[in-house]
Rosetta silent file (secondary structure, phi, psi, omega in degrees, C-alpha in Angstrom):
SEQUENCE: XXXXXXXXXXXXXXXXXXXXXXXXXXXXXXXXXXXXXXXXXXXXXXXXXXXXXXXXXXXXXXXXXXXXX
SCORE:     score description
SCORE:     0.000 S_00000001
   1 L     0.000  143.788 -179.823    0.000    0.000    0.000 S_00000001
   2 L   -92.940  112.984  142.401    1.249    3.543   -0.782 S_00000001
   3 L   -36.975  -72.544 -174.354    1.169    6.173    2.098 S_00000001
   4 L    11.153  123.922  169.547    3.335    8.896    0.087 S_00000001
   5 L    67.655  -40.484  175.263    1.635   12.003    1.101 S_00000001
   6 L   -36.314  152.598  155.910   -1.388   10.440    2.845 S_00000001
   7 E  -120.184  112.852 -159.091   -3.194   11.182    5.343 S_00000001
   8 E  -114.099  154.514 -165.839   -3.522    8.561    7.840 S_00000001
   9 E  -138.464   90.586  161.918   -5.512    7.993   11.449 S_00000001
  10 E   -96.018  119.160  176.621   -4.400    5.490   13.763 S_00000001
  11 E   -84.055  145.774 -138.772   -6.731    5.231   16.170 S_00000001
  12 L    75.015  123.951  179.177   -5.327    4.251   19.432 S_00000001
  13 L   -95.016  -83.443  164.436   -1.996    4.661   20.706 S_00000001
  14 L    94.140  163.305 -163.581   -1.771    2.471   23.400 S_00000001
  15 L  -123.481   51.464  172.081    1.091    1.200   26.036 S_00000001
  16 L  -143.605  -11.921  165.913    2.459   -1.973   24.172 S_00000001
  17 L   105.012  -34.387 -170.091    4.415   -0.388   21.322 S_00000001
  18 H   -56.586  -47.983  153.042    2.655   -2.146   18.316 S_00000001
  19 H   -61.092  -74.523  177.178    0.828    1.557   17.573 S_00000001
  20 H   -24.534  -77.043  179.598    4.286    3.426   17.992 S_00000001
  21 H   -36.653  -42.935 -162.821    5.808    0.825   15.523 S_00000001
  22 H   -83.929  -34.353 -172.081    2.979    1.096   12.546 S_00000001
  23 H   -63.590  -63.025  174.012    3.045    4.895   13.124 S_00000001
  24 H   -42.765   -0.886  145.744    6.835    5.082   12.645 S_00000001
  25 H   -54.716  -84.277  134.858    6.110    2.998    9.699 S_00000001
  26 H    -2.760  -53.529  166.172    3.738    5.013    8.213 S_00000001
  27 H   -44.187  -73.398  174.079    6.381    8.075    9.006 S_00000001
  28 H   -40.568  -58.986 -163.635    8.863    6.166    7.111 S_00000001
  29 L   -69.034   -5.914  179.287    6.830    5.458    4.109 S_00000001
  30 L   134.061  -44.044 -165.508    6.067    8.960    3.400 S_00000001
  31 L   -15.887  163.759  170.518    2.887    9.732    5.024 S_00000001
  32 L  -100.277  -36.419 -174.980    1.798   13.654    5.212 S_00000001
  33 E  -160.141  145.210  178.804    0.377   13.585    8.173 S_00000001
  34 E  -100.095  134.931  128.374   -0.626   10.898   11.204 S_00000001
  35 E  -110.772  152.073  177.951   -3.227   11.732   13.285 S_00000001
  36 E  -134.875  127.343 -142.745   -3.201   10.023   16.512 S_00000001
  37 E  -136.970  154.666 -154.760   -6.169    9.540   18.303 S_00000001
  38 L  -173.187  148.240  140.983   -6.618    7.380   21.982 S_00000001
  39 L   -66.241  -27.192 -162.574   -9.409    7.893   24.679 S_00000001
  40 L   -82.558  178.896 -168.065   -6.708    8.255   27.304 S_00000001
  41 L  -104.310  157.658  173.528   -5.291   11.284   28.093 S_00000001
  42 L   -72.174   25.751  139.951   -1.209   12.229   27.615 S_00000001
  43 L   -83.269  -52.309 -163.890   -0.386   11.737   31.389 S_00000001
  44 L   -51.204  -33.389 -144.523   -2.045    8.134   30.729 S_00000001
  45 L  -119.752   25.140 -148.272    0.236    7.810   27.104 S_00000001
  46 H   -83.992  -28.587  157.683    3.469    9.609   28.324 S_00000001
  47 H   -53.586  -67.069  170.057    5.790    6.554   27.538 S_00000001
  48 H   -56.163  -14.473 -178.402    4.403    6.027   23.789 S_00000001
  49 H  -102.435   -7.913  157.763    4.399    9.383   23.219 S_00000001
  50 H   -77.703  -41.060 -179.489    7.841    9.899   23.584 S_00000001
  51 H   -37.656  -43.482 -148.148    8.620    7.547   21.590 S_00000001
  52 L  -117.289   12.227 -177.784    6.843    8.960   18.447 S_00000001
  53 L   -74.192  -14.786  150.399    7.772   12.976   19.819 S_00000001
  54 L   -95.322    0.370  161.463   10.010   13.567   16.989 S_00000001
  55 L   -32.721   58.687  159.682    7.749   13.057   14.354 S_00000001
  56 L    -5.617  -54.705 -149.067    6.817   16.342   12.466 S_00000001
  57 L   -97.064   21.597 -164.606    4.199   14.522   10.601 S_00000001
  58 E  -128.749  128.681  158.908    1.812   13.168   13.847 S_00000001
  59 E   -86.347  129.729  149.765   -1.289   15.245   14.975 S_00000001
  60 E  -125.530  151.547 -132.398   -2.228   14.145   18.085 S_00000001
  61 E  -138.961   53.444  176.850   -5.920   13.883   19.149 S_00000001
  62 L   -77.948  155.869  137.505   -6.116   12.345   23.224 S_00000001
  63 L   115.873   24.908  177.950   -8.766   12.110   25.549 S_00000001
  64 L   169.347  117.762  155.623  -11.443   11.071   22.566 S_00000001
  65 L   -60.449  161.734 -157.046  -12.035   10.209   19.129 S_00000001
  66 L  -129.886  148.467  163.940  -13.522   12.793   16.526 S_00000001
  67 L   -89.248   -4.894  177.975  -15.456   11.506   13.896 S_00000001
  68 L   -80.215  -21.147 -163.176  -14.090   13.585   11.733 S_00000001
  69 L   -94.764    0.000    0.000  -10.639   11.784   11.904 S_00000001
């Protein structure tokens, strides 16, 4: 599948890595822009979210999903 330029929405982050990993995928392949979207809040996600904190291309969208995303 091509990413290049997309715009992609993983929903969920999560505290197991597996969500880090496809978004730094995703990163890799080109994408324009991740949003990243979790019920919990960033005290809740503060380990995964370092992880993925140099990413330029990730919007991120805690404490709910939007339906819009």
């Amino acid at each position: 599948m091509d990413f290049n330029n997309k715009r992609v929405t993983v929903m969920g982050l999560g505290s197991f890595g597996g969500q880090v990993a496809a978004i730094h995928f995703l990163a890799q392949c080109g994408a324009r822009e991740i949003i990243v979207t979790d019920t919990k809040s960033a005290d809740q996600l503060t380990e995964s979210l370092a992880q993925i904190a140099g990413l330029g291309c990730v919007t991120l969208r805690l404490g709910g999903h939007l339906e819009g995303d």
